[in-house]
DRENFIVEX-559725 format. One record per atom (N, C-alpha, C, CB): residue number from 1; x, z, y. Coordinates in steps of 0.2 Angstrom, whole numbers, plus 2048, in hexadecimal, padded with zeros to 3 digits. Glycine has a CB too. Layout:
REC     i     X     Z     Y
REC   NUM     X     Z     Y
...
end
This chain:
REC     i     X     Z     Y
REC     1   1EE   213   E59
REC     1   1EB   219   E59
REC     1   1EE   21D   E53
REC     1   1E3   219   E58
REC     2   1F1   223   E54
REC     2   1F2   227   E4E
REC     2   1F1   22A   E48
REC     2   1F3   22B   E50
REC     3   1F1   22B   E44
REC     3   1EC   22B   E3D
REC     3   1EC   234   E40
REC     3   1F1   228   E32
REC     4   1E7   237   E3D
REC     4   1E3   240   E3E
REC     4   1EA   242   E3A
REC     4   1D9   244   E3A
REC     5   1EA   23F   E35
REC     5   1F1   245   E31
REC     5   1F8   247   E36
REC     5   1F7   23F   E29
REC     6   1F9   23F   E3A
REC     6   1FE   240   E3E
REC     6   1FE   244   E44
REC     6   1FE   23A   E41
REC     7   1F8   244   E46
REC     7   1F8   24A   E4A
REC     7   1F8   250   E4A
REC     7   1F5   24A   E4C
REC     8   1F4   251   E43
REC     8   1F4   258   E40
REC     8   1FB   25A   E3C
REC     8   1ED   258   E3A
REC     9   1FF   257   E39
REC     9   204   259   E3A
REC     9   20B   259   E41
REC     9   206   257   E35
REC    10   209   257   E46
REC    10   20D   257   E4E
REC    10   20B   25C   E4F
REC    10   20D   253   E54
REC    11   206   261   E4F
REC    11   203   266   E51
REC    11   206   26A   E4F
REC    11   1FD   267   E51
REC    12   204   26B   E48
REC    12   209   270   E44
REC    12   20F   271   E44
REC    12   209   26F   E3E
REC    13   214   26B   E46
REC    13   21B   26B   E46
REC    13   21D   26E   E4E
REC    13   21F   263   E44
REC    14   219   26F   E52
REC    14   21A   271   E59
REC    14   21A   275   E58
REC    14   216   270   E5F
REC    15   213   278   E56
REC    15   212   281   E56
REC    15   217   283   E52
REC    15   20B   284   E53
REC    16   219   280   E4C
REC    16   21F   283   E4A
REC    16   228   283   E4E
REC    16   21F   280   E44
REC    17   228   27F   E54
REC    17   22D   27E   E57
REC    17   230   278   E54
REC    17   230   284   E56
REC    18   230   274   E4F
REC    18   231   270   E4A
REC    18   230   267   E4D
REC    18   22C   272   E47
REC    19   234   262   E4D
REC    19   233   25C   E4E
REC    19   22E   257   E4C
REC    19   236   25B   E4D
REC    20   22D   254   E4D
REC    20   22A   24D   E48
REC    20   22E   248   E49
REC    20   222   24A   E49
REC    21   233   247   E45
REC    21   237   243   E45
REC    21   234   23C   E41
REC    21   23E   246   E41
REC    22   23B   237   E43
REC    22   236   232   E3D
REC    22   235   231   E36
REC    22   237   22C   E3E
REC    23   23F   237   E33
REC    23   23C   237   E2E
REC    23   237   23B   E2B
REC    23   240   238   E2D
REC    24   234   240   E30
REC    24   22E   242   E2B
REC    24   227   240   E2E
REC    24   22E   24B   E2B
REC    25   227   23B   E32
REC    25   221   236   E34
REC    25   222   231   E2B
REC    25   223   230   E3E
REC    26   228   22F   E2C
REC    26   228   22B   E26
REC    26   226   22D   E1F
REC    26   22E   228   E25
REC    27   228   235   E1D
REC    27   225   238   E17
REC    27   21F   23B   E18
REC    27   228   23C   E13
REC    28   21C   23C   E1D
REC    28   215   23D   E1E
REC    28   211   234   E1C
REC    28   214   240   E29
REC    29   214   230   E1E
REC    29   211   22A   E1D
REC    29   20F   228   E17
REC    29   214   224   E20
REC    30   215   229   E14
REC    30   218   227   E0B
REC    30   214   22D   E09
REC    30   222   228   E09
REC    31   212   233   E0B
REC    31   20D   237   E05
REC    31   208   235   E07
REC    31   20C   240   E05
REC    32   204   232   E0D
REC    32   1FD   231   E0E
REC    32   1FC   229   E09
REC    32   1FC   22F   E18
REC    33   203   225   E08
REC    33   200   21E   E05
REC    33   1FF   220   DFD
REC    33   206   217   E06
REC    34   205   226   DFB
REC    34   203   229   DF4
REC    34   1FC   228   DF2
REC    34   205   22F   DF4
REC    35   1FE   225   DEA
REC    35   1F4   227   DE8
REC    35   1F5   22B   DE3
REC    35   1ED   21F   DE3
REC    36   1F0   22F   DE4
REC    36   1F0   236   DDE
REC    36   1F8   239   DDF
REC    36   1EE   233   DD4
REC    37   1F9   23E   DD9
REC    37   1FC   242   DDB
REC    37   205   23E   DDA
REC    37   1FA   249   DD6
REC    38   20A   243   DDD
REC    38   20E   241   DDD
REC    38   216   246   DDD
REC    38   20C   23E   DE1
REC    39   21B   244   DDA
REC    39   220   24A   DDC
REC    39   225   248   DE0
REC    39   224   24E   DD6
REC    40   22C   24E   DE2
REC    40   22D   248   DE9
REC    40   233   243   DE7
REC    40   231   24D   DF0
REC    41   235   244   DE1
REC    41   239   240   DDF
REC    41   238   238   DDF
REC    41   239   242   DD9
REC    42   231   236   DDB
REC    42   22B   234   DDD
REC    42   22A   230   DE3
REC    42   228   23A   DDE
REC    43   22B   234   DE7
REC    43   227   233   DF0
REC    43   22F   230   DF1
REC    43   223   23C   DF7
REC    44   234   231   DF1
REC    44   23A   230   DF3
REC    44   23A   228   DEF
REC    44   23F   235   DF2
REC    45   23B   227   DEA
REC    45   23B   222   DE6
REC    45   238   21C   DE9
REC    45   239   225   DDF
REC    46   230   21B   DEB
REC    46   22B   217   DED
REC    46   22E   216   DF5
REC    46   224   21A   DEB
REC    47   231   21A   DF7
REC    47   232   218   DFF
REC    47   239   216   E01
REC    47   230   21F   E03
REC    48   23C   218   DFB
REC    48   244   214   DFC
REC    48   242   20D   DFB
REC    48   24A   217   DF5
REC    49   23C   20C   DF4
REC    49   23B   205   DF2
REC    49   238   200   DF8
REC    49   238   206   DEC
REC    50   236   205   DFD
REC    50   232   200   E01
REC    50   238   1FF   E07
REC    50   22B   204   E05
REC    51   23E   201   E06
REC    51   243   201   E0D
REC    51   242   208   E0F
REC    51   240   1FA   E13
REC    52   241   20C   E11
REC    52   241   210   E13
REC    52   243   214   E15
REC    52   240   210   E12
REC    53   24A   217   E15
REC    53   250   21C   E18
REC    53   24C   222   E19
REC    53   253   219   E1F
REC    54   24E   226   E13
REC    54   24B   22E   E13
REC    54   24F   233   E0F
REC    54   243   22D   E10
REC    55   253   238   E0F
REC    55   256   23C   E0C
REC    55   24F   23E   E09
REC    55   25A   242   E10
REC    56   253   241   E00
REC    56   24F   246   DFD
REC    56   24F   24C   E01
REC    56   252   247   DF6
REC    57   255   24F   E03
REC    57   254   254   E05
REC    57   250   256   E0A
REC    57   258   255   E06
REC    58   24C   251   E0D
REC    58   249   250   E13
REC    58   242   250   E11
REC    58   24B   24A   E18
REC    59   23F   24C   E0C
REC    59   23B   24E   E08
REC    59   239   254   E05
REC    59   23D   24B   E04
REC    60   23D   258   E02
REC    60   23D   25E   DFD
REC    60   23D   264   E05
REC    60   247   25F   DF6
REC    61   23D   261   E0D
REC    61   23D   268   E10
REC    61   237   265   E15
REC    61   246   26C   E14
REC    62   234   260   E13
REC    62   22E   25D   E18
REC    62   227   25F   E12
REC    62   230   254   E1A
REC    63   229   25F   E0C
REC    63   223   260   E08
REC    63   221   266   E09
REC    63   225   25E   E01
REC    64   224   26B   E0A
REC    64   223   273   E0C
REC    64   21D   272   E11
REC    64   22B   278   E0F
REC    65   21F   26F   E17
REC    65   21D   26F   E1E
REC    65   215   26E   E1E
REC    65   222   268   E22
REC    66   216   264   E19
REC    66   211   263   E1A
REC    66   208   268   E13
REC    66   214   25A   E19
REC    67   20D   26C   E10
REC    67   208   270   E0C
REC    67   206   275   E0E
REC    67   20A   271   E07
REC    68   20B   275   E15
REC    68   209   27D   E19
REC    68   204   27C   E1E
REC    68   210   281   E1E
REC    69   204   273   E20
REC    69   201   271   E25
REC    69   1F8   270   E23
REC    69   205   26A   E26
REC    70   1F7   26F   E1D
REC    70   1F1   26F   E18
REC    70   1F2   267   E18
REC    70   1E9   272   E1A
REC    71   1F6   262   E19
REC    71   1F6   25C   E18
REC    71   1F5   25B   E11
REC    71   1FB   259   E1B
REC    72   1F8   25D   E0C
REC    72   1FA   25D   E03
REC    72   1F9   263   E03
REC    72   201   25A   E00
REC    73   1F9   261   DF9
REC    73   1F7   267   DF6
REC    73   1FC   268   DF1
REC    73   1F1   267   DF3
REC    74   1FE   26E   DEE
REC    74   202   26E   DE9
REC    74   1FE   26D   DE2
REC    74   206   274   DE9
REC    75   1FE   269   DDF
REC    75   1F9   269   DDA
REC    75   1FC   26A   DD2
REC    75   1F5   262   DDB
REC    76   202   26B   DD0
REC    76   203   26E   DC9
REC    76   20D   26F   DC9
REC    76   1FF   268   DC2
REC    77   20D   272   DC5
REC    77   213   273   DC5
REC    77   216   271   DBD
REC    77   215   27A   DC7
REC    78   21A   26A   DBC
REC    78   21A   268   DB5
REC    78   222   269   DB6
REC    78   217   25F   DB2
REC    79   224   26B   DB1
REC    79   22B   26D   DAF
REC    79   231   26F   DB3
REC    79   22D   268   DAB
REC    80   22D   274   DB7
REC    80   231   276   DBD
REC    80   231   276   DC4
REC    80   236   274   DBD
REC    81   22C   26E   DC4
REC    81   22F   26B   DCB
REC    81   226   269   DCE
REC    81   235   262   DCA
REC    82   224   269   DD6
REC    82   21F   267   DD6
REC    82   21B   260   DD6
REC    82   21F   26A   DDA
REC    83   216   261   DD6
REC    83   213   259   DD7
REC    83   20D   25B   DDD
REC    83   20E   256   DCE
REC    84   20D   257   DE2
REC    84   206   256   DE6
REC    84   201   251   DE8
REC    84   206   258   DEB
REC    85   1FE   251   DEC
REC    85   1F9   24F   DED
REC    85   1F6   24E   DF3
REC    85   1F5   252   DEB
REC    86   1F5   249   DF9
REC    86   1F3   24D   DFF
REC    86   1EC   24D   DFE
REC    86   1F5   24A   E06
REC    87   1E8   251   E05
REC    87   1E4   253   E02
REC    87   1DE   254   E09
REC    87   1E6   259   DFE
REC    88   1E1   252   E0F
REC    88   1E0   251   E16
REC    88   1DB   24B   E14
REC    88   1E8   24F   E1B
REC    89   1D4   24D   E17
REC    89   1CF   249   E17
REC    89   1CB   24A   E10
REC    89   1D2   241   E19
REC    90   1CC   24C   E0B
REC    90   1CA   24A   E07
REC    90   1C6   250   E03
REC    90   1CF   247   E06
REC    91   1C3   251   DFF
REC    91   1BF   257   DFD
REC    91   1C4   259   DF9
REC    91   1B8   256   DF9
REC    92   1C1   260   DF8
REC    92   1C7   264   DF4
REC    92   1C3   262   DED
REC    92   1C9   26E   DF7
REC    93   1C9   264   DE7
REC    93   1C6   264   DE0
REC    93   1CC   268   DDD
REC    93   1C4   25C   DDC
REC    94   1CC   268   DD6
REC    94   1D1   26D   DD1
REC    94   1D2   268   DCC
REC    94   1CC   276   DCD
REC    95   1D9   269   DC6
REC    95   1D9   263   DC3
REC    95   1D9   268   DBC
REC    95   1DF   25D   DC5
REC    96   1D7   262   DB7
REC    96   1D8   264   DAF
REC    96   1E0   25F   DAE
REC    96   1D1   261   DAA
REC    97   1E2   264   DA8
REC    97   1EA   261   DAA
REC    97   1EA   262   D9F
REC    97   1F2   268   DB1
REC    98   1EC   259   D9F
REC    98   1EE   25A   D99
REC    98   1F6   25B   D95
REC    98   1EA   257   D97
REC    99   1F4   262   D92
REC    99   1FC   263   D90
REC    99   201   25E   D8C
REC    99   1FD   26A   D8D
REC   100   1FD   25A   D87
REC   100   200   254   D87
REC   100   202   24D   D88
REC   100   1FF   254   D86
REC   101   1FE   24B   D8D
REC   101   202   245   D8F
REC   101   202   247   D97
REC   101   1FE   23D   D8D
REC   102   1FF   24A   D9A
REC   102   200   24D   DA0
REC   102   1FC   24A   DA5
REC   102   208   24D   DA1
REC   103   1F5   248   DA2
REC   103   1F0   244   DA7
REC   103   1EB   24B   DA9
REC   103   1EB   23C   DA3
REC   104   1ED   248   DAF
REC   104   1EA   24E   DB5
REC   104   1E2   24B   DB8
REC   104   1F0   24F   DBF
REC   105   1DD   24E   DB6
REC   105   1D6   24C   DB6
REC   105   1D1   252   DBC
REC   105   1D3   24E   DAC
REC   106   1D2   24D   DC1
REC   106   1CF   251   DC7
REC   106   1C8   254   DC5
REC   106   1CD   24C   DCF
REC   107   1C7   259   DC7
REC   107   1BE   25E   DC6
REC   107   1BD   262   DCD
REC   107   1BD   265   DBD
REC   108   1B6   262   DCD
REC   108   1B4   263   DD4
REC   108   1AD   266   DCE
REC   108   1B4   25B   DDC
REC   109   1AB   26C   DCF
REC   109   1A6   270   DD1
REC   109   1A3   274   DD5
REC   109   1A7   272   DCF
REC   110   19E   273   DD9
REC   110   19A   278   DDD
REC   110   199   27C   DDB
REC   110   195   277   DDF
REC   111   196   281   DD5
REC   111   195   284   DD4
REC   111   19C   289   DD4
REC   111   191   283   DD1
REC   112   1A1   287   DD0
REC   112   1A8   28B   DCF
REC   112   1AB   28B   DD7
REC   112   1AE   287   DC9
REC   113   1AA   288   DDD
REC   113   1AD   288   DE3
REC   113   1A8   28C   DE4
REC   113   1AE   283   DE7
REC   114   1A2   28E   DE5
REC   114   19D   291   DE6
REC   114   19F   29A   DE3
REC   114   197   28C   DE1
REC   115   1A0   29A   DDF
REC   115   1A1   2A0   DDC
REC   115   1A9   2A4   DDE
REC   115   1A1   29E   DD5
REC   116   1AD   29E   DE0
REC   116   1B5   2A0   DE3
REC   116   1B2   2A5   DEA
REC   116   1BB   297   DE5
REC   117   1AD   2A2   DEC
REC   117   1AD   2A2   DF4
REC   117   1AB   2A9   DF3
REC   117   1A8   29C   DFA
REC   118   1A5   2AB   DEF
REC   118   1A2   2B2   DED
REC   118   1A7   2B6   DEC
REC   118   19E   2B2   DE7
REC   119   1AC   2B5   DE7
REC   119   1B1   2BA   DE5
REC   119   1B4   2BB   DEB
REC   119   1B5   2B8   DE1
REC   120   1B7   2B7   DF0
REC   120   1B9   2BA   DF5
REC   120   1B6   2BD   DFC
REC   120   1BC   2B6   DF6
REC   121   1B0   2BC   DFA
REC   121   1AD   2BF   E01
REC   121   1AA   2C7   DFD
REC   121   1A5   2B8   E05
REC   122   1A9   2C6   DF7
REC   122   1A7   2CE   DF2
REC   122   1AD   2D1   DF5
REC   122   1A7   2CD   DE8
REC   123   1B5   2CF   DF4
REC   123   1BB   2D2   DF5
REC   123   1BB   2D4   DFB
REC   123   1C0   2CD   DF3
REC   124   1B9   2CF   DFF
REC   124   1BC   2D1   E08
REC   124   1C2   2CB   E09
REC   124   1C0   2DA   E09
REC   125   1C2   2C8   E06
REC   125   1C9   2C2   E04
REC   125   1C9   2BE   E07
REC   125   1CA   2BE   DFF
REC   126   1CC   2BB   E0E
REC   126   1CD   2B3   E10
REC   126   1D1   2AD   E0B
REC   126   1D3   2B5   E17
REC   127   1CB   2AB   E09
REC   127   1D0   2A7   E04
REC   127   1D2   29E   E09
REC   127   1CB   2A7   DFB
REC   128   1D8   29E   E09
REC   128   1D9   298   E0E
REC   128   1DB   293   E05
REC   128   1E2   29A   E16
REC   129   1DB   294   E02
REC   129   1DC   28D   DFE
REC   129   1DE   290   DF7
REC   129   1E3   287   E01
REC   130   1DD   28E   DF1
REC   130   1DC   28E   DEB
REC   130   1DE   288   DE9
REC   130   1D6   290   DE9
REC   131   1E0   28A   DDF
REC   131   1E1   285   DDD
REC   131   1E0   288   DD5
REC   131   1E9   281   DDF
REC   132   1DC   281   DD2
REC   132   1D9   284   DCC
REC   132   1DD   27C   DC8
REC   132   1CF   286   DCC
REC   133   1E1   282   DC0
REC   133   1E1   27C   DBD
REC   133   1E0   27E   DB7
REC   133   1E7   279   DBD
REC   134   1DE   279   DB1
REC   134   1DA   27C   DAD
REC   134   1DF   277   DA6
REC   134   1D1   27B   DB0
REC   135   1E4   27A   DA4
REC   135   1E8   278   D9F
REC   135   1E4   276   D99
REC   135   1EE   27C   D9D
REC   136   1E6   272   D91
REC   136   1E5   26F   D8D
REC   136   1E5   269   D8B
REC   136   1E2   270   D8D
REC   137   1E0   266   D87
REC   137   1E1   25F   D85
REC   137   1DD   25A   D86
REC   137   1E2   25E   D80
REC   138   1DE   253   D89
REC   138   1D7   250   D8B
REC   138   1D7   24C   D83
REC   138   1D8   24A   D94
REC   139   1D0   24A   D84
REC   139   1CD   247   D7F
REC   139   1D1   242   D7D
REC   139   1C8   246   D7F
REC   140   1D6   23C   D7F
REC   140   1DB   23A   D79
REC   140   1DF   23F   D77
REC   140   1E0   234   D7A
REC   141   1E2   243   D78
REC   141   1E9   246   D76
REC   141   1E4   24C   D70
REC   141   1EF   24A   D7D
REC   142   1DF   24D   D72
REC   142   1DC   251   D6D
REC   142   1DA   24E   D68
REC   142   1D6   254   D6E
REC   143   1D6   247   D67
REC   143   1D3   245   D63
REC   143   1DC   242   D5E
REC   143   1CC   23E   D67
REC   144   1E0   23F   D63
REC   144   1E5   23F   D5D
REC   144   1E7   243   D58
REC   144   1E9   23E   D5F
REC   145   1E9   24A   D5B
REC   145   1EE   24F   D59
REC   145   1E8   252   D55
REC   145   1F4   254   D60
REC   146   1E0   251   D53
REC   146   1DC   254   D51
REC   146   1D9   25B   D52
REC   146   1DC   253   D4C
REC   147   1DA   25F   D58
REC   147   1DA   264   D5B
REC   147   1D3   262   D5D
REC   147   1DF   266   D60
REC   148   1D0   26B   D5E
REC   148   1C9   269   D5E
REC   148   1C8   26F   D65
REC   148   1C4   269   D56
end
C-alpha cells in the first residue's frame, strides 16, 4: 500500500503535468525519514550515505514542488539558505529560533492561531499557510553571555 504523502504528491505532479519519477519518489522518501528540520544539503548528504543515487540538483528543484504540494514547510532561513520540515500529517506549530547556537524550539499556541484566523477573516484574507518565527536567545545562550 502507498504511504497518503505518496499519493498526495502523484496528484500534484499530474495536475501539474509533472512526473513522479523515482528520483523524486526517493527524496520524497528521504524528506518523510528526516527527523525535525532539515536543509537540502543535508537531505542529500544522508541519502547518498544510505546508497542512494540522487542529484543535488534534483533535490534543490523537487523541494519547491514538494512545499507547493503542502507536503513540507519552509521553516527558517539561516545564512542565506533554507531549512525545512515536513509537515504532511502532522499539526501545524511556529518555532523560537535561537540566534546563538541556532536551536529551533517548536511552539504551538491556540490562542495566537486563534487570533491569526480573526485577523484574516476581519481582513477578508484567505490565509492558506503562515509562518511565525520568533528570534532571540534560549535560556543557555542567555544565561551564559548574561543577557537578560
Amino acid at each position: 500500500m502507498k504511504r497518503m504523502e505518496d499519493r498526495v504528491f502523484r496528484e500534484f505532479l499530474q495536475k501539474k503535468g509533472l512526473k513522479f519519477t523515482k528520483e523524486r519518489a526517493a527524496i520524497l522518501k528521504g524528506v518523510f525519514s528526516a527527523r525535525g528540520h532539515f536543509d537540502p544539503d543535508d537531505l542529500l548528504i544522508k541519502m547518498r550515505g544510505k546508497g542512494i543515487r540522487v542529484s543535488k540538483a534534483s533535490i534543490y528543484r523537487t523541494l519547491p514542488l514538494l512545499l507547493e504540494s503542502g507536503l513540507i514547510e519552509q521553516v527558517l532561513k539561516v545564512d542565506k539558505h533554507a531549512h525545512y520540515e515536513h509537515t504532511f500529517g502532522r499539526g501545524h506549530h511556529d518555532h523560537l529560533i535561537c540566534l546563538k547556537c541556532g536551536k529551533v524550539i517548536p511552539l504551538y499556541s491556540r490562542k495566537l492561531e486563534k487570533l491569526q484566523e480573526n485577523l484574516c477573516r476581519k481582513e477578508k484574507f484567505k490565509c492558506l499557510t503562515h509562518t511565525l518565527e520568533i528570534r532571540g536567545y534560549c535560556l543557555r545562550c542567555n544565561s551564559k553571555s548574561g543577557l537578560s
